[in-house]
N, C-alpha and C positions, 0 to 999 in steps of 0.2 A: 648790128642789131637794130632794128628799125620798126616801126609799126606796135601792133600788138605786144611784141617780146618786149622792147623798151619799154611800153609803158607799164608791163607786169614788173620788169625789176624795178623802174622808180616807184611802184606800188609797196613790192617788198620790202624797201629800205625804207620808206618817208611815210608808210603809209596812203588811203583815200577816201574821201568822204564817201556815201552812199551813190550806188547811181551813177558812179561817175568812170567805171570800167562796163563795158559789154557783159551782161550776167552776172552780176557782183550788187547786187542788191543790198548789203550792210556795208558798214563802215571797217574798213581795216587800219590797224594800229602795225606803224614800220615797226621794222627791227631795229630805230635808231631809239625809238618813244619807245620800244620796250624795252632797250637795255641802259634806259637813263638810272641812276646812282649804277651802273654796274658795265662791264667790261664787253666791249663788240668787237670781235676780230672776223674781217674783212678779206676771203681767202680770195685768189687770182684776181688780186686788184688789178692787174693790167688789161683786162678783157673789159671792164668797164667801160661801156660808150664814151667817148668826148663829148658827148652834147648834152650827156647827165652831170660832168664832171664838177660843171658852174657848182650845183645845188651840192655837190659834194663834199668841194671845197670850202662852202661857207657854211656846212655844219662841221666842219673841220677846225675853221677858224676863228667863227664864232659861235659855233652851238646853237644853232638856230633854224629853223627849216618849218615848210605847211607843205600839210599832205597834198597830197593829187586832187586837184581840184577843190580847195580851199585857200582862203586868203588869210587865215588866221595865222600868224607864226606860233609856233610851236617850239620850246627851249629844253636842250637835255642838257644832261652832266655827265656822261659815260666815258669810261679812258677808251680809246680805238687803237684798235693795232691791225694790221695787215700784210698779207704774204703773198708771194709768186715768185714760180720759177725762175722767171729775167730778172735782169738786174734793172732797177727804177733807171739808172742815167743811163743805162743806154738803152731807153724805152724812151727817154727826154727827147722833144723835138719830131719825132716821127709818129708813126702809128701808135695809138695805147694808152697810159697813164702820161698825163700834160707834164710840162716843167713845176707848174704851180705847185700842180696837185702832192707831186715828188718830193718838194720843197715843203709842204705841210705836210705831210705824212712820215718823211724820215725825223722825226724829233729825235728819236732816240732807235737807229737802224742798226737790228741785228742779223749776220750774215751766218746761213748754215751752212756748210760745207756741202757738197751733193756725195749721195752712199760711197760712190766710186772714189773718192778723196777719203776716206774713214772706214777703210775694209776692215778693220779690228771691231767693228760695229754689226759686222754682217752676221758673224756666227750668233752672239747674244740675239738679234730679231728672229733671226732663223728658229732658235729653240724657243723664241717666246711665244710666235705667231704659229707655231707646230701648236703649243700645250693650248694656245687660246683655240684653234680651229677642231684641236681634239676633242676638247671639252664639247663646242659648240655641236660638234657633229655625234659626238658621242663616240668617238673612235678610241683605239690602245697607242696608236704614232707613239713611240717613247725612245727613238733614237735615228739619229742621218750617219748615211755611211760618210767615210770621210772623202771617197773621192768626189761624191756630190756636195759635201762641206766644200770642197777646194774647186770645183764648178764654179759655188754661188760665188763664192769670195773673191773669184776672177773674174766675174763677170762685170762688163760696165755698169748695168743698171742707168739706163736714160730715165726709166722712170720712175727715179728713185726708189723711197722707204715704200710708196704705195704698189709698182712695179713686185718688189720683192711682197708683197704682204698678200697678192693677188694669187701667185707665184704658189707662194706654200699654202692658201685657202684650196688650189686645184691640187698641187700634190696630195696633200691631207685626205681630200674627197678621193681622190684614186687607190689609194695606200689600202691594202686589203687587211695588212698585218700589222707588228712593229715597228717595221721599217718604212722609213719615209721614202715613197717613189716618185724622183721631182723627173716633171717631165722635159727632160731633156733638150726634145723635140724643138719645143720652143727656144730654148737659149744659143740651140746652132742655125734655126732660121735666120735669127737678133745678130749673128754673126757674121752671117753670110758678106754682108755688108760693111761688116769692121775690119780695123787692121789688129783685135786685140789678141795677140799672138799668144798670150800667156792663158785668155778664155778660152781661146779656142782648144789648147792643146787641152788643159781639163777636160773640158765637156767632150773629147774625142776619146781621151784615157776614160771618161768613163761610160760610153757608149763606142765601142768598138767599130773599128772602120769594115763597113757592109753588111754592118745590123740596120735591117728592115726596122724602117721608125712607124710606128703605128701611130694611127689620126686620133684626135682625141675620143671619136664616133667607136674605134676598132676597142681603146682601153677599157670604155665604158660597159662594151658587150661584152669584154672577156670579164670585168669586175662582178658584172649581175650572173652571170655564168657560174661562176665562181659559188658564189652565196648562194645559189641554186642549187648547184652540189652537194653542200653543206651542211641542206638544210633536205636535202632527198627531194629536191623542190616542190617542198612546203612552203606556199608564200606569206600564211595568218600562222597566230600562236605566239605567246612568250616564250616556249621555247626555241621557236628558232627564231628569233629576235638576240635571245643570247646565244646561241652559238654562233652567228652572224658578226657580234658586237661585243659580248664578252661580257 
């Protein structure tokens, strides 16, 4: 991160005086001065430049920092906490977050497990992020069959709780009925490349070997298709909005 980008996130965390970014005519207040009496968490702190990390570090250590382009120090009081993917030491010494920085920042380090370690985990998100995407979209979703239950729960999930949370936002939106239709498609691509024997055989029992996988382009025109039907393809009116949506 170099140039412009850099100096936008040291802008977002420390703040800048006036005038002192390209287009940026007022004064901005970081995110460190605004969460002073109160709590800042720090997400993919290993993607942080090194060459920010100084000024990091010493609001780390001593609380203390001036914005972009000011010489005035500035002092908060916020408890900080931080998270990412890699594990901080074996980030130490190479590319990413410094030894120092590791070294102040683990005060008190708590280690998550990743989904695929805690599959007794997966069916709870699953029906949680169904009723949340339901709500949101206004759908009926109100049950997963189980052999797509035993899909998810095999599945490795590299990227993690967010992976699966993305996962059931697109099944939801495709889902015409009650039933949850998770698309497949994707988790045998994700496989293609694994050795995970126990996914694979799921997602095979549950899309049958020489069923034509449809793009996600093909599900979309069979779903409007659908409600078109439905609706005697009427596309205005409250009634066919319910019959549509229920």
């Amino acid at each position: 991160m170099r140039g412009d980008s850099f100096g936008l996130l040291e802008s977002e965390l420390f703040g800048h005086e006036r005038g002192r970014l390209p287009g940026r005519s007022t004064r901005k207040i970081g995110r460190f001065e605004l969460a002073d009496r109160g709590t800042l968490f720090l997400d993919e702190v290993g993607d942080i430049p090194l060459e920010l990390q100084p000024k990091l570090l010493r609001v780390l250590q001593e609380q203390e920092f001036e914005r972009l382009g000011s010489n005035r120090t500035q002092r908060v009081g916020c408890a900080r906490g931080g998270g990412d993917e890699r594990r901080f030491v074996q980030a130490g010494g190479g590319e990413g977050v410094s030894q120092r920085s590791i070294l102040s920042a683990e005060c008190f380090p708590i280690q998550v497990p990743a989904l695929r370690e805690r599959r007794e985990d997966i069916p709870l998100l699953v029906r949680y992020f169904v009723q949340k995407f339901s709500r949101r979209q206004n759908k009926v979703v109100q049950y997963v069959p189980a052999d797509a239950m035993d899909a998810l729960v095999n599945y490795s999930w590299p990227g993690n709780v967010r992976e699966l949370e993305n996962l059931i936002e697109r099944a939801v939106l495709l889902s015409p009925g009650k039933e949850l239709r998770v698309p497949m498609s994707e988790l045998r691509a994700s496989m293609m490349n694994s050795d995970n024997s126990a996914a694979s055989a799921a997602i095979g029992a549950f899309v049958p070997a020489g069923t034509s996988i449809a793009t996600l382009e093909d599900a979309e025109r069979q779903h409007i298709l659908r409600a078109l039907r439905q609706t005697e393809w009427r596309i205005a009116g409250l009634r066919e909005r319910r019959r549509c949506w229920g």
